[in-house]
N, CA and C atoms of all chains as a GROMACS GRO file, in nm:
protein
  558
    1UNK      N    1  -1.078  -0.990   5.525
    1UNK     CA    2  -1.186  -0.955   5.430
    1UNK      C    3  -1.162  -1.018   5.294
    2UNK      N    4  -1.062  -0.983   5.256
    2UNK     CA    5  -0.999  -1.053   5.099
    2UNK      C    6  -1.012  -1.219   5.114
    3UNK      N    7  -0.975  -1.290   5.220
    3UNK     CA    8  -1.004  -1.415   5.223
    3UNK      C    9  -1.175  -1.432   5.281
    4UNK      N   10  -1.231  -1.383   5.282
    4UNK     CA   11  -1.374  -1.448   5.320
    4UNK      C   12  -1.406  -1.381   5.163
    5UNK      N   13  -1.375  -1.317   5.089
    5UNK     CA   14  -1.408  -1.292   4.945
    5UNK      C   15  -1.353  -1.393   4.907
    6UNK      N   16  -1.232  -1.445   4.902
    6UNK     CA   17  -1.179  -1.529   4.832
    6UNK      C   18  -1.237  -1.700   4.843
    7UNK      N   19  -1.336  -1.703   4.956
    7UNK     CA   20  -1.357  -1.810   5.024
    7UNK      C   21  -1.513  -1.826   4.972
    8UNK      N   22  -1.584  -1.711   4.956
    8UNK     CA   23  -1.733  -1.738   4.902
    8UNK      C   24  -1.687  -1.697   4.735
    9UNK      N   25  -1.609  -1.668   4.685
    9UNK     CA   26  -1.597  -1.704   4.537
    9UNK      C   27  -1.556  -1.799   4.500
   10UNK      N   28  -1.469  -1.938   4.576
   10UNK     CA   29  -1.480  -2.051   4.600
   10UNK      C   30  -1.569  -2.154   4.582
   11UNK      N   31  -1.679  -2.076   4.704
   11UNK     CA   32  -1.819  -2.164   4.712
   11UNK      C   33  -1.904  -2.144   4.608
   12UNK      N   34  -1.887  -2.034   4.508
   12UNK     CA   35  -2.023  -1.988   4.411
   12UNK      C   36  -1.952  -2.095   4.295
   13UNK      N   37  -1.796  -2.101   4.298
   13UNK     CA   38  -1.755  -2.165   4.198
   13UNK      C   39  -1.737  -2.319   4.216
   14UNK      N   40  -1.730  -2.386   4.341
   14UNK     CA   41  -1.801  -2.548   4.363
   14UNK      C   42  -1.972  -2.559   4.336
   15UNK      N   43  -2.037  -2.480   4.368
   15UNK     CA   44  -2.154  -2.443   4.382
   15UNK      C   45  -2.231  -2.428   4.231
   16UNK      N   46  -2.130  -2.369   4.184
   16UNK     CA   47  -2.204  -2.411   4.004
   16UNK      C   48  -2.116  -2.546   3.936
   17UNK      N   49  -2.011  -2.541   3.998
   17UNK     CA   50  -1.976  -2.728   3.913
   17UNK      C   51  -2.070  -2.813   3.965
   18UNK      N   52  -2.083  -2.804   4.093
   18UNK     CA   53  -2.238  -2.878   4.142
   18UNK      C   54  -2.326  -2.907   4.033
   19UNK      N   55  -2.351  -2.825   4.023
   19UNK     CA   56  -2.461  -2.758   3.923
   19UNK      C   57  -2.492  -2.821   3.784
   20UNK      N   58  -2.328  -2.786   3.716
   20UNK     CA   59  -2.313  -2.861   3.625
   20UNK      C   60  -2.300  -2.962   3.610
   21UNK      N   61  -2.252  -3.028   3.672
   21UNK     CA   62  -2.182  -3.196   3.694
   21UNK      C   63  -2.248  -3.242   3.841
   22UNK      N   64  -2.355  -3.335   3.861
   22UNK     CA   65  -2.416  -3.367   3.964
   22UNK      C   66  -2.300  -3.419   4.048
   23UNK      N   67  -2.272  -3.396   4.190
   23UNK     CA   68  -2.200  -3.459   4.204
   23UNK      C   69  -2.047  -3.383   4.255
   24UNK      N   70  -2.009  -3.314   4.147
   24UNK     CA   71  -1.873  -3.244   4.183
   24UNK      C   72  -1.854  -3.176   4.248
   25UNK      N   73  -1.941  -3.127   4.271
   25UNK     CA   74  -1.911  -2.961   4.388
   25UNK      C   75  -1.857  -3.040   4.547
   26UNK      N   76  -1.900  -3.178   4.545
   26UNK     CA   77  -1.871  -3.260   4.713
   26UNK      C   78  -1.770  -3.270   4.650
   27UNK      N   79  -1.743  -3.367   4.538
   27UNK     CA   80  -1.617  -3.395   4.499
   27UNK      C   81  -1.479  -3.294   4.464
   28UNK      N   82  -1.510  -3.217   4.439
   28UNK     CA   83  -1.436  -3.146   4.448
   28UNK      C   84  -1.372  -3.077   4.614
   29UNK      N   85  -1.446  -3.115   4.670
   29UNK     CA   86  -1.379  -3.095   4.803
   29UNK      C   87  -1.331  -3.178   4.876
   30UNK      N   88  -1.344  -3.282   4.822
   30UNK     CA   89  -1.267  -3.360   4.925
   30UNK      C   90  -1.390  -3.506   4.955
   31UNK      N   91  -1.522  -3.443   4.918
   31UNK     CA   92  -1.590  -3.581   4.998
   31UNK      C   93  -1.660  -3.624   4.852
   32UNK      N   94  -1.548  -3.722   4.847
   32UNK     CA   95  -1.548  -3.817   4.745
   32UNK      C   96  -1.690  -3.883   4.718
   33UNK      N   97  -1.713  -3.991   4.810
   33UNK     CA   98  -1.800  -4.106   4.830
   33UNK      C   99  -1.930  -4.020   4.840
   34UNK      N  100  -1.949  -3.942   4.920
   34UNK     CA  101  -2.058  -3.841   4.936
   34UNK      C  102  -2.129  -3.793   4.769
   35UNK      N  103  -2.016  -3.721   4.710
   35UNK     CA  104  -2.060  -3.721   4.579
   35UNK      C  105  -2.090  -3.799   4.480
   36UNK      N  106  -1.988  -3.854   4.483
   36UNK     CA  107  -2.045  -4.024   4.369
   36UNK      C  108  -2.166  -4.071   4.444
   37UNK      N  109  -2.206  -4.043   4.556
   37UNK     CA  110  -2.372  -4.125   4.540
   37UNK      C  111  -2.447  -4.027   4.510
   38UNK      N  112  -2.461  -3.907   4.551
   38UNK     CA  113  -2.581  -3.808   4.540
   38UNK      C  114  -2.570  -3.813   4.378
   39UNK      N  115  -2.476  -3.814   4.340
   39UNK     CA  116  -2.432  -3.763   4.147
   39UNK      C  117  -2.468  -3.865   4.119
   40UNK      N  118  -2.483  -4.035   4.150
   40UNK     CA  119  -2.534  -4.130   4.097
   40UNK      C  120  -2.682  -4.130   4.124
   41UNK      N  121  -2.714  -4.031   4.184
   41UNK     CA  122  -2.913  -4.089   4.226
   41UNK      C  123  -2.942  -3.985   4.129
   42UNK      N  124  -2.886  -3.861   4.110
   42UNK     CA  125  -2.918  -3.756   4.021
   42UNK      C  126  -2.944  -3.824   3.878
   43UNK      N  127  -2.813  -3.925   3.810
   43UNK     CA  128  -2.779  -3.978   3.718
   43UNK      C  129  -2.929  -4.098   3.675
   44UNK      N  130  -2.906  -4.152   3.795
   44UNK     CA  131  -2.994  -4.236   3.787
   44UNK      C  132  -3.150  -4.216   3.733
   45UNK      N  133  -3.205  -4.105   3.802
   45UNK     CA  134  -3.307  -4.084   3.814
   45UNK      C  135  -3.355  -3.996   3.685
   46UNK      N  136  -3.281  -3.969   3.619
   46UNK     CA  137  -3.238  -3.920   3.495
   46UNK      C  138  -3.265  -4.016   3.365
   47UNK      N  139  -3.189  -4.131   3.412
   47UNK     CA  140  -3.198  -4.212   3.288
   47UNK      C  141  -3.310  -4.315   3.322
   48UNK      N  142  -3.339  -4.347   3.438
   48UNK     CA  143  -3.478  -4.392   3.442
   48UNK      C  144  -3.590  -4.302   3.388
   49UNK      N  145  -3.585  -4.186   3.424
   49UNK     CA  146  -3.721  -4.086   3.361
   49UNK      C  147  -3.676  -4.104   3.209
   50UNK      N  148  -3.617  -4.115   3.141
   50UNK     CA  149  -3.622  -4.106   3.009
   50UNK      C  150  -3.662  -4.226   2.963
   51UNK      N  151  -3.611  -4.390   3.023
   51UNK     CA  152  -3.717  -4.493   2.977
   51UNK      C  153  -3.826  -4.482   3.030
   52UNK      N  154  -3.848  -4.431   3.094
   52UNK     CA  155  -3.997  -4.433   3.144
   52UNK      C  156  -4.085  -4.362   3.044
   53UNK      N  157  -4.007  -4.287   2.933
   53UNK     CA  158  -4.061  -4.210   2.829
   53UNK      C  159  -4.090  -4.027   2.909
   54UNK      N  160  -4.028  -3.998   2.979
   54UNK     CA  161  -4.054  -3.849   3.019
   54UNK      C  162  -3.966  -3.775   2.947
   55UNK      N  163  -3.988  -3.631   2.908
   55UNK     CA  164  -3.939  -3.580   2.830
   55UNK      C  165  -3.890  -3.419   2.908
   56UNK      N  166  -3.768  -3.329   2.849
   56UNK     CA  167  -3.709  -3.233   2.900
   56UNK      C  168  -3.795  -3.119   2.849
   57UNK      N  169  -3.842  -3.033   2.954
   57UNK     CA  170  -3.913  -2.890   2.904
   57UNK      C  171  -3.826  -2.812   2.884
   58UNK      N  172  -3.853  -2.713   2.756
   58UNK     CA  173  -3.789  -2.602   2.747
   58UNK      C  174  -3.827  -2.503   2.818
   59UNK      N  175  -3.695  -2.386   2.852
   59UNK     CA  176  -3.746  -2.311   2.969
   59UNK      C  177  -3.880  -2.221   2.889
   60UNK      N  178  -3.834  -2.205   2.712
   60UNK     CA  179  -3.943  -2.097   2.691
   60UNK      C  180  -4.106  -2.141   2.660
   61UNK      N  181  -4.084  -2.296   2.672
   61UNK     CA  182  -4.203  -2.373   2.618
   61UNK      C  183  -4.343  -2.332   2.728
   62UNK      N  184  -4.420  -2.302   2.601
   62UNK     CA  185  -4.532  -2.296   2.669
   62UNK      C  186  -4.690  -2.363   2.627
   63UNK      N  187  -4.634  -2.533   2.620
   63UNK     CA  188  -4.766  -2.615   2.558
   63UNK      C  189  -4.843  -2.630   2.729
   64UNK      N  190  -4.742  -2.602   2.797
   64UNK     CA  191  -4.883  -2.644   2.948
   64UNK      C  192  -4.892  -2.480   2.994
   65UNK      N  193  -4.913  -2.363   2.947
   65UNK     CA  194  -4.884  -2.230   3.019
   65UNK      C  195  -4.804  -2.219   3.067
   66UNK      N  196  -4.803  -2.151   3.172
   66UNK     CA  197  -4.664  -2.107   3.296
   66UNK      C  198  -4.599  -2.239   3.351
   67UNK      N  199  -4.687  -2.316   3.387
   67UNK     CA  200  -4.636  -2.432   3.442
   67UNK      C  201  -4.507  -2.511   3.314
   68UNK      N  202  -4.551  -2.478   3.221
   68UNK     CA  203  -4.431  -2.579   3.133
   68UNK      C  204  -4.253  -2.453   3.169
   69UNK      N  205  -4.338  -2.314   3.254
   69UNK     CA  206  -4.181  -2.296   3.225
   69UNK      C  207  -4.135  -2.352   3.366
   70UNK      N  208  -4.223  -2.329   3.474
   70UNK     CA  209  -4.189  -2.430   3.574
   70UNK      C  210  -4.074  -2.573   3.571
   71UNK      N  211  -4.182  -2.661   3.480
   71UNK     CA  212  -4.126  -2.764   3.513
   71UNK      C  213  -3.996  -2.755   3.377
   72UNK      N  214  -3.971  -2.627   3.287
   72UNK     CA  215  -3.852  -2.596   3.247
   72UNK      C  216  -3.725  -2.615   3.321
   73UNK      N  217  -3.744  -2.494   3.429
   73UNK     CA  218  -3.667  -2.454   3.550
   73UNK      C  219  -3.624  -2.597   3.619
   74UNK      N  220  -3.719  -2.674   3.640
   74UNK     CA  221  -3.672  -2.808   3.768
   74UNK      C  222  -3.603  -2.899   3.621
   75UNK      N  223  -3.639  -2.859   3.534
   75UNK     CA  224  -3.537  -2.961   3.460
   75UNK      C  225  -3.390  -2.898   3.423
   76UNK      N  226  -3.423  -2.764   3.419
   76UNK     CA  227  -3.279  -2.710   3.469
   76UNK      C  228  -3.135  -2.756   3.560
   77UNK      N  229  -3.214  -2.784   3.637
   77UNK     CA  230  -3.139  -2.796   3.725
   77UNK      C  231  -3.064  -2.927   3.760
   78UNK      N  232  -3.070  -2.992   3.606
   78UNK     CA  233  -2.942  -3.095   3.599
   78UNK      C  234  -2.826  -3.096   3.517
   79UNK      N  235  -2.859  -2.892   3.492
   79UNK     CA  236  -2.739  -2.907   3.462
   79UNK      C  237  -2.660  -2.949   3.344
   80UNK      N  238  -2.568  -3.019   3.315
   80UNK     CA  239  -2.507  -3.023   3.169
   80UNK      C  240  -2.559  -3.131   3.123
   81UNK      N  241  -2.620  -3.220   3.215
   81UNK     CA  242  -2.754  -3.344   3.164
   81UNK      C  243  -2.855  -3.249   3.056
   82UNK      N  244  -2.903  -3.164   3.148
   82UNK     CA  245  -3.002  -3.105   3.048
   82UNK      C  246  -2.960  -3.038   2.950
   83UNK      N  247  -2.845  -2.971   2.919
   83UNK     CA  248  -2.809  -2.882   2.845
   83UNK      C  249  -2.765  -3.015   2.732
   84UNK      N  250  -2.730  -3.067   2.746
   84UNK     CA  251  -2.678  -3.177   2.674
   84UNK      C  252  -2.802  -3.236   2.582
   85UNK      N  253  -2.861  -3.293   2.693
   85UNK     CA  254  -3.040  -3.395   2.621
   85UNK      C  255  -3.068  -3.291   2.488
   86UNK      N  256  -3.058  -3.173   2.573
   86UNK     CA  257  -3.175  -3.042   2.448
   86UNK      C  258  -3.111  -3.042   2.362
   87UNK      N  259  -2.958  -3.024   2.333
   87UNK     CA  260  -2.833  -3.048   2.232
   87UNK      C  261  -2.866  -3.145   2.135
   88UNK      N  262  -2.892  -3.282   2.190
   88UNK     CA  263  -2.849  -3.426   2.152
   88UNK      C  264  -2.993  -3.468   2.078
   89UNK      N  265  -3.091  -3.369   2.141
   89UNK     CA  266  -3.226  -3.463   2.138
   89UNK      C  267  -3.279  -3.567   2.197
   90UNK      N  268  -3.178  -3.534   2.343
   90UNK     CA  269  -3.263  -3.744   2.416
   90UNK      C  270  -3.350  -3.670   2.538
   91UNK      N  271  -3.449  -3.725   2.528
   91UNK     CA  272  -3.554  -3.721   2.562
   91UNK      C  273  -3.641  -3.590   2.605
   92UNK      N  274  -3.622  -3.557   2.486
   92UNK     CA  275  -3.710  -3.366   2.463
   92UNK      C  276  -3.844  -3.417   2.378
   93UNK      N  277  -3.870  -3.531   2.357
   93UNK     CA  278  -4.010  -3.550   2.293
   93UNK      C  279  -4.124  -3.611   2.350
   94UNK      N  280  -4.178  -3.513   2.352
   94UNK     CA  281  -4.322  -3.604   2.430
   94UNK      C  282  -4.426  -3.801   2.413
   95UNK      N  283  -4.422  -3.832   2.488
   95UNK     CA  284  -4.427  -3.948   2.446
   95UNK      C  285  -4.557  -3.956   2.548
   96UNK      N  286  -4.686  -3.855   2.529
   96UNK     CA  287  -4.756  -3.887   2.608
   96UNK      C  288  -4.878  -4.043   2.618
   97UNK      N  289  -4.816  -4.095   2.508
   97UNK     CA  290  -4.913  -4.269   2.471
   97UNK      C  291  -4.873  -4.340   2.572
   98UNK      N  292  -4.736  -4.321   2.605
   98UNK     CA  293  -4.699  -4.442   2.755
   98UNK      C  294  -4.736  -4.411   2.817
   99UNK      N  295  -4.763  -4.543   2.946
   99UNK     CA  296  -4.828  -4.511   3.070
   99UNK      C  297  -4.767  -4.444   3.140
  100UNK      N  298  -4.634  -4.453   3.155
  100UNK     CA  299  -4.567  -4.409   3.225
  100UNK      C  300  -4.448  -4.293   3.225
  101UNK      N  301  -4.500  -4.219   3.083
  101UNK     CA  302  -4.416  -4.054   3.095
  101UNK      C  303  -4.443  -4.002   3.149
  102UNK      N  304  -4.554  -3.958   3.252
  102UNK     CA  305  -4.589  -3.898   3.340
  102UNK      C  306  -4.495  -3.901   3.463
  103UNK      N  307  -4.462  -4.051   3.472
  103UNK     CA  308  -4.382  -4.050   3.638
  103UNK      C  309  -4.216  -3.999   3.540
  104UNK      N  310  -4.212  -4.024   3.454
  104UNK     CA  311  -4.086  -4.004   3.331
  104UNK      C  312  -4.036  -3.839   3.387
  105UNK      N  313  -4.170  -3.780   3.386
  105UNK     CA  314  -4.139  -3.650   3.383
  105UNK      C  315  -4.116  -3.571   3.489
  106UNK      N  316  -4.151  -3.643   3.595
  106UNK     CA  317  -4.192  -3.593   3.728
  106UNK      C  318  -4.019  -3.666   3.798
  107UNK      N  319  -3.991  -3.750   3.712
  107UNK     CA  320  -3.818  -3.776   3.758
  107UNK      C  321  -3.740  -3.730   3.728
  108UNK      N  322  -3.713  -3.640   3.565
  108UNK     CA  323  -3.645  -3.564   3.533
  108UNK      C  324  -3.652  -3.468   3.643
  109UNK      N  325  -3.752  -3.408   3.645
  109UNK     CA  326  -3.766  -3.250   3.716
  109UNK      C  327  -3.730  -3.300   3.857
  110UNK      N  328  -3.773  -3.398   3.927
  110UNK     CA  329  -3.692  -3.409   4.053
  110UNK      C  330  -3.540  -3.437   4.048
  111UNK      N  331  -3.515  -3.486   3.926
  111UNK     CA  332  -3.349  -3.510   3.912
  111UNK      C  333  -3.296  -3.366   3.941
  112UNK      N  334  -3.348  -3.272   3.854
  112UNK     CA  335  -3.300  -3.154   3.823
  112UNK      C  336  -3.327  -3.088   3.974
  113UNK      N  337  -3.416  -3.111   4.068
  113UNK     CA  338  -3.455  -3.030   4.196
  113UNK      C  339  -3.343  -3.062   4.278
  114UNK      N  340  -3.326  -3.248   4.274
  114UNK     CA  341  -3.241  -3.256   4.404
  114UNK      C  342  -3.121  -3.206   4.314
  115UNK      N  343  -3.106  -3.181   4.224
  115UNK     CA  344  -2.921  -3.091   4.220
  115UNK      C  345  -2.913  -2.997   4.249
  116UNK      N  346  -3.033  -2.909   4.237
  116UNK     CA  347  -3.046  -2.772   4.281
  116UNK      C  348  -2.951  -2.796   4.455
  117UNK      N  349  -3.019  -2.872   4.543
  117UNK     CA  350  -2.979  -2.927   4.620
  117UNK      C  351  -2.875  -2.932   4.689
  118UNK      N  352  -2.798  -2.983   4.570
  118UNK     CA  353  -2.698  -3.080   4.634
  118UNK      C  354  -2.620  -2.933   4.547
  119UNK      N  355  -2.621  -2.892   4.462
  119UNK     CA  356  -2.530  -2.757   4.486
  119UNK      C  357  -2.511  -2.620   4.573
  120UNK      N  358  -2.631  -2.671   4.658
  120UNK     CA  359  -2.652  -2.550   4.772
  120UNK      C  360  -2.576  -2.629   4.912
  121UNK      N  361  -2.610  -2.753   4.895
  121UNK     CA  362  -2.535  -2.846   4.962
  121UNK      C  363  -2.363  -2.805   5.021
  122UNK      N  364  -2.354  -2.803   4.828
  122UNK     CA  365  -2.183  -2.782   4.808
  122UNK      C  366  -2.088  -2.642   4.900
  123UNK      N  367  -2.254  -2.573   4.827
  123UNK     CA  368  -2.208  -2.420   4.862
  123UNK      C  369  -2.198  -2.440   5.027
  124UNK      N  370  -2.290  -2.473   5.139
  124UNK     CA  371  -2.248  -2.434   5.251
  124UNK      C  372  -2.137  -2.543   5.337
  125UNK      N  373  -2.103  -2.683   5.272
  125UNK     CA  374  -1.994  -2.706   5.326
  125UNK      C  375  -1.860  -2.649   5.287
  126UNK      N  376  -1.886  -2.571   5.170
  126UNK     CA  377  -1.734  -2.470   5.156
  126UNK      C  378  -1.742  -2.353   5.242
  127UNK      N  379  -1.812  -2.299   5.253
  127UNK     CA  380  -1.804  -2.202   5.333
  127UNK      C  381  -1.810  -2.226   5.503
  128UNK      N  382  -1.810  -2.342   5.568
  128UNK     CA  383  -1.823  -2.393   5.666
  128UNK      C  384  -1.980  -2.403   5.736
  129UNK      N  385  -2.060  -2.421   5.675
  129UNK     CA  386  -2.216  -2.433   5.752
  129UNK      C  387  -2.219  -2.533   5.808
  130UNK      N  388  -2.188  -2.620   5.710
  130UNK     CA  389  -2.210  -2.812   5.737
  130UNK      C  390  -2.046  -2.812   5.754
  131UNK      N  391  -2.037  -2.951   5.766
  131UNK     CA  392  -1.970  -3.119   5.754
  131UNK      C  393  -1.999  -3.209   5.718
  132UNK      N  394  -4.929  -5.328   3.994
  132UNK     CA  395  -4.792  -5.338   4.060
  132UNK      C  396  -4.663  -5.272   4.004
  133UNK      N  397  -4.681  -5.228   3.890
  133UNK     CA  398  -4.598  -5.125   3.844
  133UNK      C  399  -4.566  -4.996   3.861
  134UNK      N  400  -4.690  -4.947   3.919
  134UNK     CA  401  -4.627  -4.796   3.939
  134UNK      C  402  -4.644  -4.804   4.112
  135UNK      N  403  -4.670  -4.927   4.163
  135UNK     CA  404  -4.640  -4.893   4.247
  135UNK      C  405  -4.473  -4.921   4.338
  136UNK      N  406  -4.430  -5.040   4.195
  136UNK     CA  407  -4.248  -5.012   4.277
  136UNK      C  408  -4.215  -4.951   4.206
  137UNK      N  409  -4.279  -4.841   4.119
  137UNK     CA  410  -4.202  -4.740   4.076
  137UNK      C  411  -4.209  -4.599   4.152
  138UNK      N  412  -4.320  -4.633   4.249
  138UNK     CA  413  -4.297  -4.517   4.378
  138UNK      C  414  -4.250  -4.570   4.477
  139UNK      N  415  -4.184  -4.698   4.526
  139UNK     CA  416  -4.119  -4.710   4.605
  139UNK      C  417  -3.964  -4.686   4.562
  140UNK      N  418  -3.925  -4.749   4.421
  140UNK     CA  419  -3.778  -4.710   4.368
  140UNK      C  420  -3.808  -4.530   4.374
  141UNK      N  421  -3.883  -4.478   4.358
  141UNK     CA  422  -3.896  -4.306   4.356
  141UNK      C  423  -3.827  -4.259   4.530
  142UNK      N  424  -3.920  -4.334   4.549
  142UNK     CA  425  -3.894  -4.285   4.752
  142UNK      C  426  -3.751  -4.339   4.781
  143UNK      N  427  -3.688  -4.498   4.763
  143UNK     CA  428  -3.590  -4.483   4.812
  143UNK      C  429  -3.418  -4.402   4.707
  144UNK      N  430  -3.496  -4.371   4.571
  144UNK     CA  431  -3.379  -4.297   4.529
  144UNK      C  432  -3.348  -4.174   4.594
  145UNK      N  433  -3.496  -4.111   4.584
  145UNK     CA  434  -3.456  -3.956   4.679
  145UNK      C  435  -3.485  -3.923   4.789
  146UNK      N  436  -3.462  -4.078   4.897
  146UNK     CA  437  -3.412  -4.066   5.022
  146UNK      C  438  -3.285  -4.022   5.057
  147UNK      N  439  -3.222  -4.124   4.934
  147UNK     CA  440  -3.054  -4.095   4.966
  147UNK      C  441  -3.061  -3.930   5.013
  148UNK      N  442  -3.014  -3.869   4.880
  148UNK     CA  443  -2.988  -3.746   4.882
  148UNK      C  444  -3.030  -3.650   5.005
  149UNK      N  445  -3.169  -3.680   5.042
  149UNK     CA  446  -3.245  -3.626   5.135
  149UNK      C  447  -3.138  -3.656   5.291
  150UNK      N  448  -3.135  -3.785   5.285
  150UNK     CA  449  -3.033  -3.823   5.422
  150UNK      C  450  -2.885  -3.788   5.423
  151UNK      N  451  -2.842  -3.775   5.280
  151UNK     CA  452  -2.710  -3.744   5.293
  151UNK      C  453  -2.653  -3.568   5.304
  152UNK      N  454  -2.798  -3.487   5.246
  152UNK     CA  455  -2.772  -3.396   5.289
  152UNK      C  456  -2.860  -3.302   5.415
  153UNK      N  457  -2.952  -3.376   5.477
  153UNK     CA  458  -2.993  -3.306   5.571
  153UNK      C  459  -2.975  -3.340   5.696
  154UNK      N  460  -2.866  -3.402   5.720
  154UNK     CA  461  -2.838  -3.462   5.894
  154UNK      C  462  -2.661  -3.432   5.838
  155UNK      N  463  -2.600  -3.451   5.942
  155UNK     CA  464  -2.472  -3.454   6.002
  155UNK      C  465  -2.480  -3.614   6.040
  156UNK      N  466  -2.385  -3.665   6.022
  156UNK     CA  467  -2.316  -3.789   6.126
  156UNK      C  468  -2.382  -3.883   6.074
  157UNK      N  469  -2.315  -4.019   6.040
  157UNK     CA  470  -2.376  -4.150   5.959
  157UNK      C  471  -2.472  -4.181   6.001
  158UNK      N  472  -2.502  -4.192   6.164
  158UNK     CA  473  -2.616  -4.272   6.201
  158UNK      C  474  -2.740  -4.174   6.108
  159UNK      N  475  -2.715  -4.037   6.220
  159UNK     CA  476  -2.799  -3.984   6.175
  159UNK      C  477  -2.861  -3.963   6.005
  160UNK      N  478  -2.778  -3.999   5.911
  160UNK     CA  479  -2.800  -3.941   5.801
  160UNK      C  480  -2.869  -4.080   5.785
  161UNK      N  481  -2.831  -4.188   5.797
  161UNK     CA  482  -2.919  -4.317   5.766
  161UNK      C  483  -3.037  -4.274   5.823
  162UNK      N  484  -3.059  -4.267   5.937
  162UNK     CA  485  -3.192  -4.254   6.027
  162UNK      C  486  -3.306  -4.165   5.901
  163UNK      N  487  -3.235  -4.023   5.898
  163UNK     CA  488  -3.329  -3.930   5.872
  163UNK      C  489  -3.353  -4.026   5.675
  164UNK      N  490  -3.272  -4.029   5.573
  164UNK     CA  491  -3.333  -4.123   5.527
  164UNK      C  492  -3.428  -4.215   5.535
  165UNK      N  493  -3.404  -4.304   5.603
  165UNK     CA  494  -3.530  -4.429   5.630
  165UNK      C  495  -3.662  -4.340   5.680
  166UNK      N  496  -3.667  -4.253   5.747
  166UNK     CA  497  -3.792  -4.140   5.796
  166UNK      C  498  -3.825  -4.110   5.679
  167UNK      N  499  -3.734  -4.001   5.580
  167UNK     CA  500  -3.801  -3.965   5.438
  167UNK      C  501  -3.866  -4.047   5.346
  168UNK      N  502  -3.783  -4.202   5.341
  168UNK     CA  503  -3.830  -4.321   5.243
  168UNK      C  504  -3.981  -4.351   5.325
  169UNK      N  505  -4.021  -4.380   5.461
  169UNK     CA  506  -4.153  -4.396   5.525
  169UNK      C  507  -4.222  -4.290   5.505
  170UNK      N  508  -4.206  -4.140   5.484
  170UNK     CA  509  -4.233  -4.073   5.500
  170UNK      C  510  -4.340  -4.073   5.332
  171UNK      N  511  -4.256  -4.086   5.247
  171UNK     CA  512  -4.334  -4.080   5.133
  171UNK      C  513  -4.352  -4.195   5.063
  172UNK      N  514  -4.345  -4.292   5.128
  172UNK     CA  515  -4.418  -4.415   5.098
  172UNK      C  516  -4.582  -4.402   5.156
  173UNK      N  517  -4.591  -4.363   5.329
  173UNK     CA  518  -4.700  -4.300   5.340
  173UNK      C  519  -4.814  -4.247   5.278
  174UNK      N  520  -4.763  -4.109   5.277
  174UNK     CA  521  -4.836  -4.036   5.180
  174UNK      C  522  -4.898  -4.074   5.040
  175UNK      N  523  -4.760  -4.126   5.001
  175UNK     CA  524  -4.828  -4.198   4.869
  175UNK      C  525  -4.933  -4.249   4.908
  176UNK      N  526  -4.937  -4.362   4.926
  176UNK     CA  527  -5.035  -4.467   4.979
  176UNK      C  528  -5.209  -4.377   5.054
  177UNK      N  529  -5.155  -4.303   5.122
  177UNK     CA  530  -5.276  -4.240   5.196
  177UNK      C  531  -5.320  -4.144   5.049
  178UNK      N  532  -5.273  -4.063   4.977
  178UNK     CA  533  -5.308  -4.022   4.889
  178UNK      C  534  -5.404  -4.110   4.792
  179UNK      N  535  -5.295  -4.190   4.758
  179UNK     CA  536  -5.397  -4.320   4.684
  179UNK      C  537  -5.531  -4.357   4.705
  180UNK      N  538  -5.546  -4.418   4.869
  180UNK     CA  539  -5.671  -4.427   4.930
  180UNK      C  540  -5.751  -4.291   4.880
  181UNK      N  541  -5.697  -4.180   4.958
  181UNK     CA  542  -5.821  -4.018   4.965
  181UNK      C  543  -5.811  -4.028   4.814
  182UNK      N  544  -5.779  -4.002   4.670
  182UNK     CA  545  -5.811  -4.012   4.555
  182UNK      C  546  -5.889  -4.156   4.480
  183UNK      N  547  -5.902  -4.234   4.538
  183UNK     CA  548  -5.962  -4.342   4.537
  183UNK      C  549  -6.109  -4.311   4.577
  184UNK      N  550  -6.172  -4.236   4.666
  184UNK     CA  551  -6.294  -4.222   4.668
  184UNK      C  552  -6.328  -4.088   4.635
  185UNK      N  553  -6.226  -4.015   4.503
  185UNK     CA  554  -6.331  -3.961   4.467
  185UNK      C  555  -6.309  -3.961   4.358
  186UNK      N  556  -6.447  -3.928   4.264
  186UNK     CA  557  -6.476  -4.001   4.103
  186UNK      C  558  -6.406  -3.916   4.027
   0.00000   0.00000   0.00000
């Protein structure tokens, strides 16, 4: 009992480095290569949405209604990327004149979805679901 | 032609992820990738068309 406690407090704790750091929660176990790519498409897709001119929602922002806390939440979910941008100021400003902040924005928030992802990912190969 | 390899770079970035975490075993994880990258290259495209005829 103490080790299947000890074994899913494990997974909650790869499971939020996930979280934080795209990427680590594989790495941290062992599957190296696995993580450096998922953490590089996360990365990627990240710094492409920001030249593309897309910008980070705040979770409490509400210039689109409910939906801006929505697409808050999916930008959440990259984690110390996002916590960082909102910190730093890179790319929290709307730049709706380009053509292309729209797809800008719609890459952040999928950046932030597939980590959601890939830290649930983390979570069930620690606990043995996957391989 | 711009946004449209910017939905194909869209489809094959978050194929990866898609293939690497929803199959077991290399082949398979390539396979189910290349399905997701067709998969929403598709759609796109068929979307395009059905929003295309209407005003």
């Amino acid at each position: 009992m103490a080790k299947e406690t000890e074994a899913a407090a494990g997974a909650w704790g790869l499971s939020l480095l996930g979280w934080l750091v795209p990427g680590a929660g594989h790495v941290g176990q062992g599957y190296v290569w696995r993580g450096v790519l998922v953490g590089a498409t996360v990365w990627f897709l990240y710094v492409l949405g920001v030249m593309l001119g897309g910008h980070f929602y705040s979770l409490f922002d509400r210039s689109e209604g409910l939906l801006s806390n929505v697409f808050g939440f999916c930008n959440l979910g990259s984690g110390l990327i996002y916590l960082a941008s909102m910190w730093l100021g890179v790319g929290v400003e709307d730049q709706a004149r380009l053509e292309t902040a729209e797809y800008g924005n719609i890459f952040l928030m999928v950046a932030g979805l597939i980590n959601y992802l890939l830290a649930l990912d983390a979570f069930d190969l620690k606990v043995g679901r996957k391989h | 032609m711009k946004h449209f390899l910017l939905m194909v770079l869209f489809a094959a970035v978050v194929a990866i992820p898609f293939g690497v975490v929803g199959r077991e075993g290399a082949q398979d994880k390539l396979r189910y990738g290349l399905k997701v990258f067709i998969e929403f290259l598709g759609v796109g495209l068929a979307l395009a068309w059905l929003l295309y005829f209407i005003p």
